[in-house]
Kinemage of the C-alpha trace (Angstrom):
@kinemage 1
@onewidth
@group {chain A} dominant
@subgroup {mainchain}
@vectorlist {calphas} color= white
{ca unk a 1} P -10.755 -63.551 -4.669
{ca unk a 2} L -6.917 -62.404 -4.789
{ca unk a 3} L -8.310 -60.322 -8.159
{ca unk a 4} L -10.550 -58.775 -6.371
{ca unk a 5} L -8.342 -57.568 -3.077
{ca unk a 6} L -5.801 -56.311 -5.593
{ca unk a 7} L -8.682 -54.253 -7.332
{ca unk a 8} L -9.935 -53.195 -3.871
{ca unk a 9} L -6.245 -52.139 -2.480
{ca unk a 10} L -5.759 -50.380 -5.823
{ca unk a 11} L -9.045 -48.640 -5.874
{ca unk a 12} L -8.111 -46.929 -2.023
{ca unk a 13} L -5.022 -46.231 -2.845
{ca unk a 14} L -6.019 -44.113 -6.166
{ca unk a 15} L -8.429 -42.083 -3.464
{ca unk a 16} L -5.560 -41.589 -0.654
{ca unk a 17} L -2.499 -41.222 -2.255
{ca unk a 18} L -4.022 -37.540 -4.140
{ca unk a 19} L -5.464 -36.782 -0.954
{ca unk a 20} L -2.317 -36.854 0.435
{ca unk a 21} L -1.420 -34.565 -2.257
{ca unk a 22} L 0.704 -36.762 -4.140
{ca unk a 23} L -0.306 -38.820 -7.528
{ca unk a 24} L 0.547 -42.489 -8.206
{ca unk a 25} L 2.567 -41.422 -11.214
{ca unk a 26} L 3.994 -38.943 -9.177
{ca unk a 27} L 5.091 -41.209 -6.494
{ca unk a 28} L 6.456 -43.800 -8.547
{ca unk a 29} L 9.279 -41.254 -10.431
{ca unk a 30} L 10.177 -39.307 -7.477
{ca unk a 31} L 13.883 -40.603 -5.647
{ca unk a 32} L 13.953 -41.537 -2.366
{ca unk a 33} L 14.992 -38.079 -1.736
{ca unk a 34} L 12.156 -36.577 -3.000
{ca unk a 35} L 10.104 -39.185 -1.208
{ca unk a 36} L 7.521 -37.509 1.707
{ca unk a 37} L 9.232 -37.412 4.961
{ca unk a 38} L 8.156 -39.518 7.932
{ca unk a 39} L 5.503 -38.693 10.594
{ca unk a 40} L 7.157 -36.368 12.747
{ca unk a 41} L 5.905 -37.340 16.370
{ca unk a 42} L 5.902 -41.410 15.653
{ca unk a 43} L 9.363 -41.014 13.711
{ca unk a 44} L 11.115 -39.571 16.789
{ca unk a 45} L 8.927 -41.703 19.147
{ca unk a 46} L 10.871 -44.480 17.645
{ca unk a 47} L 14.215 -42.797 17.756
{ca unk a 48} L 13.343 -42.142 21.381
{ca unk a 49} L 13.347 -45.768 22.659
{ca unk a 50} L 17.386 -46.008 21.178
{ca unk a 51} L 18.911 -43.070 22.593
{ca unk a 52} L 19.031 -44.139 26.283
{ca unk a 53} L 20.781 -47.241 25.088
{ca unk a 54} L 22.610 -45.973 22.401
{ca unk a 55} L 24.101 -43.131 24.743
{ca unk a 56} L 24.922 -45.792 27.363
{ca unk a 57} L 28.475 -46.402 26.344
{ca unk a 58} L 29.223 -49.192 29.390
{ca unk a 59} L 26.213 -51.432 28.377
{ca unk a 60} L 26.726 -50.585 24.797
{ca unk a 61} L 30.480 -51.993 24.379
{ca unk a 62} L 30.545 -54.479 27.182
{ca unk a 63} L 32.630 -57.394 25.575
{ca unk a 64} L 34.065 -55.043 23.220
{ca unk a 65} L 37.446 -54.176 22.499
{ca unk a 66} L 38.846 -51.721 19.880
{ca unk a 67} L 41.516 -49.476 18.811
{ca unk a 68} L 41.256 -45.309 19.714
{ca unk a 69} L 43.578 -42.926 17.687
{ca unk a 70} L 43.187 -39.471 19.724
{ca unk a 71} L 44.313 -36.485 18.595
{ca unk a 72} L 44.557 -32.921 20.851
{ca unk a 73} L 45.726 -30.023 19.489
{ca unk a 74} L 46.523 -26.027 20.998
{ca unk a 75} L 45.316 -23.577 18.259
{ca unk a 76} L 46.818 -20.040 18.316
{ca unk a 77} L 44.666 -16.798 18.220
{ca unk a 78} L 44.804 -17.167 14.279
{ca unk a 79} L 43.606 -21.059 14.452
{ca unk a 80} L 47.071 -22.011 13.896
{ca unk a 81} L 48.243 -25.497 15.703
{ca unk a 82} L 50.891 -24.639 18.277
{ca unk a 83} L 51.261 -28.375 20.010
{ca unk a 84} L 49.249 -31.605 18.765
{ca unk a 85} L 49.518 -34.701 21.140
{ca unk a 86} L 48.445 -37.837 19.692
{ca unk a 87} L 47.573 -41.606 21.471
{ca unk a 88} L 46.816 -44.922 20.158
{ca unk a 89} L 45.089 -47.118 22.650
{ca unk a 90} L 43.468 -50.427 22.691
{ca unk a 91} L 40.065 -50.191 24.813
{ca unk a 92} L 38.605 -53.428 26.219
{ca unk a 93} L 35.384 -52.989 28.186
{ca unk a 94} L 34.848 -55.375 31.087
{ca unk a 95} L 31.568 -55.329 33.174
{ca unk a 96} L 33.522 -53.583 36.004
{ca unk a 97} L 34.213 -50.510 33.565
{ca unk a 98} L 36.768 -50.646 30.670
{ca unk a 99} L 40.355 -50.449 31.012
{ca unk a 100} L 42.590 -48.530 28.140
{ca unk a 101} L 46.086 -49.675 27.229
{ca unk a 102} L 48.367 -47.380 25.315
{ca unk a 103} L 50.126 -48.390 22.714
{ca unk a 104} L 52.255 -45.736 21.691
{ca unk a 105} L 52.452 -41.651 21.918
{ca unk a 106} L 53.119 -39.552 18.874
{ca unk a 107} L 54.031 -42.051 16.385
{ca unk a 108} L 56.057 -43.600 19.250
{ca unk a 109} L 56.161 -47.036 20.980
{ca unk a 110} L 55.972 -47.601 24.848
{ca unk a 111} L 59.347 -47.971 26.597
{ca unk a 112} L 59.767 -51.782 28.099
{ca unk a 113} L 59.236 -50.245 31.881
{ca unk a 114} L 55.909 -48.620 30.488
{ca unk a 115} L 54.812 -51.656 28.801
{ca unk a 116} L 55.579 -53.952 32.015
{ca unk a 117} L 53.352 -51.792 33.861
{ca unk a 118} L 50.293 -51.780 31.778
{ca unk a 119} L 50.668 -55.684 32.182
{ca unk a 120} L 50.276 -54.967 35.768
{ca unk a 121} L 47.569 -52.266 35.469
{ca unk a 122} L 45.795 -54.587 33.285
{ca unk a 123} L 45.989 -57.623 35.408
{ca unk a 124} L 44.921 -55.580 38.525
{ca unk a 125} L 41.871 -54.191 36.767
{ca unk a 126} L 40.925 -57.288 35.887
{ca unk a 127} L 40.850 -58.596 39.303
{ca unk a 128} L 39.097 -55.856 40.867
{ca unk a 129} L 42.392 -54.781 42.481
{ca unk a 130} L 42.679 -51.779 41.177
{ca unk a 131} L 39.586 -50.849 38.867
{ca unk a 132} L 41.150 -48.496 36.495
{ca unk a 133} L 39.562 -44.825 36.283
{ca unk a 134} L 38.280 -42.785 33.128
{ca unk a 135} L 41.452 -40.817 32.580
{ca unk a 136} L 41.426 -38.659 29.600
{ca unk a 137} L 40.298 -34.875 28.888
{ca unk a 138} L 37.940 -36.316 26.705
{ca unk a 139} L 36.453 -38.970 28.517
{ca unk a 140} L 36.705 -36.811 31.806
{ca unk a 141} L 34.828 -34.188 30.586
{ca unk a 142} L 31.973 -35.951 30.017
{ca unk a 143} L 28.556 -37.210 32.213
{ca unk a 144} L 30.018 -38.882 35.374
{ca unk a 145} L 28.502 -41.760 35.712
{ca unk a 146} L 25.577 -43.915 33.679
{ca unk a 147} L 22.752 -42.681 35.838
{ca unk a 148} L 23.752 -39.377 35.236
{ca unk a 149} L 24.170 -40.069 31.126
{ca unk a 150} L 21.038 -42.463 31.105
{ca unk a 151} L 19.061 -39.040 32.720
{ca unk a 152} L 20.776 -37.047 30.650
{ca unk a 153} L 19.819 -39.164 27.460
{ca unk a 154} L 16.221 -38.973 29.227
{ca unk a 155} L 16.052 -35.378 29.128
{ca unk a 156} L 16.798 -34.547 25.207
{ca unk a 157} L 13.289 -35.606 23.865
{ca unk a 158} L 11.541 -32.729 25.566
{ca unk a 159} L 14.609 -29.926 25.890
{ca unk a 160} L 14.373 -29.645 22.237
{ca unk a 161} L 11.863 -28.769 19.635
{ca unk a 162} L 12.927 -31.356 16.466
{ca unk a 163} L 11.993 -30.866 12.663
{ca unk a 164} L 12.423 -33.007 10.157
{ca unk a 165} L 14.263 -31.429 7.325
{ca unk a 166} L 15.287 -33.650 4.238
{ca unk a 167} L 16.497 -36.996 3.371
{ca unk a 168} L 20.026 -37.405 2.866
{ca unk a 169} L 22.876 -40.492 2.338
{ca unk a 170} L 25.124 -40.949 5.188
{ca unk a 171} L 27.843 -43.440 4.660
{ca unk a 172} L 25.678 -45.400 2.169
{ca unk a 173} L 22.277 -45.359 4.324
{ca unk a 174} L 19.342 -43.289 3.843
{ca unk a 175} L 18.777 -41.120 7.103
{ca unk a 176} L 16.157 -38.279 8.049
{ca unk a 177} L 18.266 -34.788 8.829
{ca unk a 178} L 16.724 -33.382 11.305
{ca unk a 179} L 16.996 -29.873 13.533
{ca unk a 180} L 16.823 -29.499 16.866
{ca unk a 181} L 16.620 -25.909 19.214
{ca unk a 182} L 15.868 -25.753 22.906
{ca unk a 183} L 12.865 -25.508 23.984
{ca unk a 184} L 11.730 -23.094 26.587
{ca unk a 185} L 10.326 -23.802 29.794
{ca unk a 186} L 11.815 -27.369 29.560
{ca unk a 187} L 11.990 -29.665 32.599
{ca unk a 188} L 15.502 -31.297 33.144
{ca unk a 189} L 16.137 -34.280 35.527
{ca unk a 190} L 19.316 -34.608 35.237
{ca unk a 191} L 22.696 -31.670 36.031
{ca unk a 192} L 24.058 -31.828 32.441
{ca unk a 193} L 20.916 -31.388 31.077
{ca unk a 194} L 20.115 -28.696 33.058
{ca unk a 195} L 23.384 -27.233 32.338
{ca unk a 196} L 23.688 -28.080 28.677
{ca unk a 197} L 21.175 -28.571 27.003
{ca unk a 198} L 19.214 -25.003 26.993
{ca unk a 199} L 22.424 -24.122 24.891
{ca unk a 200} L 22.691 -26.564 22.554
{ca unk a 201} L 20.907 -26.486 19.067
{ca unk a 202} L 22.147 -28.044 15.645
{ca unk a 203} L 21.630 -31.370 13.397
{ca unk a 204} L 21.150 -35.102 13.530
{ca unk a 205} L 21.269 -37.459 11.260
{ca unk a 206} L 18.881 -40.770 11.987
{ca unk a 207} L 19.235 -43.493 10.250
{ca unk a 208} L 15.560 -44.174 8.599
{ca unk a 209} L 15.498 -48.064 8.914
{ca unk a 210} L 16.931 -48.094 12.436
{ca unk a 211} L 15.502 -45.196 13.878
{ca unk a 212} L 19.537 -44.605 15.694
{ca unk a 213} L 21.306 -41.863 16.082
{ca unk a 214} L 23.937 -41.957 13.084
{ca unk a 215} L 25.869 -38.008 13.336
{ca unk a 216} L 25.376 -35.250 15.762
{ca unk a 217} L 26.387 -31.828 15.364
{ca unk a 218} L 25.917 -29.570 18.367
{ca unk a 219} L 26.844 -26.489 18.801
{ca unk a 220} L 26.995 -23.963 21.959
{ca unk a 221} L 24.392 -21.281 21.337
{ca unk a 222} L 25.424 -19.372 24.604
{ca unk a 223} L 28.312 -18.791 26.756
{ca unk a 224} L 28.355 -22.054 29.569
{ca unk a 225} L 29.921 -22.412 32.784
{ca unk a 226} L 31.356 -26.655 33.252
{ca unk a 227} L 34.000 -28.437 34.159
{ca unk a 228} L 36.041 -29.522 31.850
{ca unk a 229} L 39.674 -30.943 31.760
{ca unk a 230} L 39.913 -30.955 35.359
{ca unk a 231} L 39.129 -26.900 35.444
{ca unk a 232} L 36.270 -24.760 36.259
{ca unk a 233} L 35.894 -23.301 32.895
{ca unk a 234} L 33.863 -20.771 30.475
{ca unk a 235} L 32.825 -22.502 27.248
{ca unk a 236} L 32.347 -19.908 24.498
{ca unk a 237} L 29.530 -19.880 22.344
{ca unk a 238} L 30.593 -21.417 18.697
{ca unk a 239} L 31.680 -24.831 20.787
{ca unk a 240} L 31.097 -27.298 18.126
{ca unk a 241} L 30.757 -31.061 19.072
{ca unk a 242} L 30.451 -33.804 16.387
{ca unk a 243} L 29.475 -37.669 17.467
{ca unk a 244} L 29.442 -40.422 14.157
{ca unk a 245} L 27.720 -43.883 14.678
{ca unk a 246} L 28.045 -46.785 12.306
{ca unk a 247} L 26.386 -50.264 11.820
{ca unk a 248} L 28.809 -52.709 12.363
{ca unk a 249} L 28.894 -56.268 11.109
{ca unk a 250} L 26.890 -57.746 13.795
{ca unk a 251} L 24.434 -55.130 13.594
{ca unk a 252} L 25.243 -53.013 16.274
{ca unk a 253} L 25.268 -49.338 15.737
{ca unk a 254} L 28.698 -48.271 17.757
{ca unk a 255} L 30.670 -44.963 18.221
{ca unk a 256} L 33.077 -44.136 15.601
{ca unk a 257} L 34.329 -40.899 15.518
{ca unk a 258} L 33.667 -37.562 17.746
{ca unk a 259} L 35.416 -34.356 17.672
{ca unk a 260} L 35.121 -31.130 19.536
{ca unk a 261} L 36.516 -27.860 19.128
{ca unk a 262} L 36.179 -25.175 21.771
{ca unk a 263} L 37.321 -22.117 23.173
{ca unk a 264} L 37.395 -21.692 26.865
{ca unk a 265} L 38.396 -19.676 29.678
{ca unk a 266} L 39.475 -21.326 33.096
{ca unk a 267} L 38.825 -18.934 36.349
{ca unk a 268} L 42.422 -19.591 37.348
{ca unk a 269} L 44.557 -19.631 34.458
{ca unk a 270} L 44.517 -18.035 30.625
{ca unk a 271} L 42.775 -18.879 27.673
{ca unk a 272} L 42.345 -21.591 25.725
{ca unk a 273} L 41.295 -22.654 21.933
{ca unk a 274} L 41.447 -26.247 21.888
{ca unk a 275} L 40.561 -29.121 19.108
{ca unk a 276} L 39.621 -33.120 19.919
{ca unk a 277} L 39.384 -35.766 17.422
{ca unk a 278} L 39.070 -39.545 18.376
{ca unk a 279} L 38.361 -42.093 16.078
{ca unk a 280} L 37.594 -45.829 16.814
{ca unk a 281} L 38.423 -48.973 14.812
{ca unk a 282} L 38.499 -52.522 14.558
{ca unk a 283} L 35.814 -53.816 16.775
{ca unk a 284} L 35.457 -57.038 17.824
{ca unk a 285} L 33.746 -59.170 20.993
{ca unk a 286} L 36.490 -60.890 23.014
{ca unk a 287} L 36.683 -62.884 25.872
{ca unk a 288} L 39.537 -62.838 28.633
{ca unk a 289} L 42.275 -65.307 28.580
{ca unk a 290} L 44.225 -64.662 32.292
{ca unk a 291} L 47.492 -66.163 31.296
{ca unk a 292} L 47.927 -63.318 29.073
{ca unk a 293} L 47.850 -59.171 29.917
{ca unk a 294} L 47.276 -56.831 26.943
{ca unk a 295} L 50.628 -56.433 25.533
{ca unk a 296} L 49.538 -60.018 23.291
{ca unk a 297} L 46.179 -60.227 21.051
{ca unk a 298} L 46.263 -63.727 22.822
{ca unk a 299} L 43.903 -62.133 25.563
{ca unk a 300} L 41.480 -60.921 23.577
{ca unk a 301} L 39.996 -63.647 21.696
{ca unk a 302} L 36.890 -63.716 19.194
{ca unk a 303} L 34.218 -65.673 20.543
């Protein structure tokens, strides 16, 4: 009987295989780059059903803590740095929002007054005291709160028209490059989509056996009007922003590494060409210890 279903399977498969326009022989010496792409619609169906999630940084990292290197830099008119500003921060993400503890400024360590009072910032937040806000450029120039990002994350399947490109390697994982452009006439429900994303068009890379978002390159097709770094601003077309993603140990896919480059115009002051990079490291689930603040790696114990 098992002879026979193995003739049977092998007899369809000689008939749809070449009417897929591919031979067995074919098939069996091409490399998985060569391999036929997935189903467009049911490929990005599935990617669909991560990206609210994945986007969703506060539900995402909740019991997470990790290390931040963030670099800012002021280019010159010939993309020269003039002034680079870098911060090293430990992030640990509690269910009231996550609280950020610096650990040093340009290669420097914190003064003893600055370190005593992130021990009481961090004790405060913890308590619900004194909940501590998002306070970077970065992190302030994003969607304000997670309604507003899980609309916004809501909104990208139909603001764009996707194609699937090629198979490529991305840090040792086989993902589907894939284009997107806005689509016209789309319906947005959230304000950064509707401000955004008609402007947007550029690259992903999904990762094929997870269907999640794995790189993002995005670039400003037209001349925007947003806030950004506390300013009403004018963000030039060219703005390039780049988002990585990585399995992690537990299998998790988590944010690595996202940079931006831009050149704005604020209504009240002059010009400016600015770059971002942060990059995150050493993840790792904790739980809270209260009799010690953040300045010890006693508080932040693997479970």
């Amino acid at each position: 009987m098992a002879h026979f279903i193995s003739k049977t399977s092998a007899r369809i498969s000689a008939l749809i295989v070449p009417a897929l326009g591919v031979s067995l022989p074919a098939l069996s010496q091409m490399t998985p780059a060569e391999m036929p792409l997935p189903d467009s619609t049911q490929f990005l169906r599935l990617v669909e059903t991560n990206l609210k999630y994945q986007y969703d940084e506060q539900k995402l990292l909740e019991g997470y803590a990790y290390r931040v290197l963030r670099v800012e830099e002021e280019l010159d008119g010939e993309d020269r740095v003039k002034e680079r500003q870098t911060t090293e921060s430990a992030i640990y993400r509690f269910p009231q929002g996550p609280f950020r503890r610096v650990l040093g400024r340009n290669g420097s360590p914190l003064t003893d007054t600055e370190s005593r009072q992130q021990e009481a910032a961090f004790a405060a937040h913890v308590e619900g005291k004194k909940i501590q806000k998002p306070d970077g450029s970065w992190m302030g120039s994003r969607a304000n709160s997670p309604d507003e990002l899980g609309a916004l994350a809501g909104d990208i399947p139909q603001a764009f028209d996707f194609k699937l490109l090629r198979r490529e390697k991305l840090n040792g994982r086989a993902s589907i490059v894939v284009r997107f452009r806005p689509r016209e006439h789309a319906g947005y429900s959230s304000r950064m989509g509707k401000l955004l994303l008609p402007k947007v068009a550029g690259l992903t890379w999904i990762d094929e056996e997870n269907h999640r978002l794995a790189r993002v390159e995005a670039e400003i097709v037209d001349n925007v009007n947003v806030g950004l770094f506390g300013l009403l601003a004018k963000i030039h077309k060219g703005t390039v922003h780049v988002q990585e993603w990585r399995k992690a140990d537990d299998g998790m896919w988590l944010p690595w590494r996202q940079e931006l480059e831009f050149k704005a115009r604020s209504f009240l002051a002059r010009g400016s060409h600015r770059r971002v990079l942060e990059e995150r490291s050493a993840y790792r689930k904790f739980r809270l210890d209260a009799a010690a603040g953040p300045s010890g790696e006693a508080q932040a114990k693997k479970q």
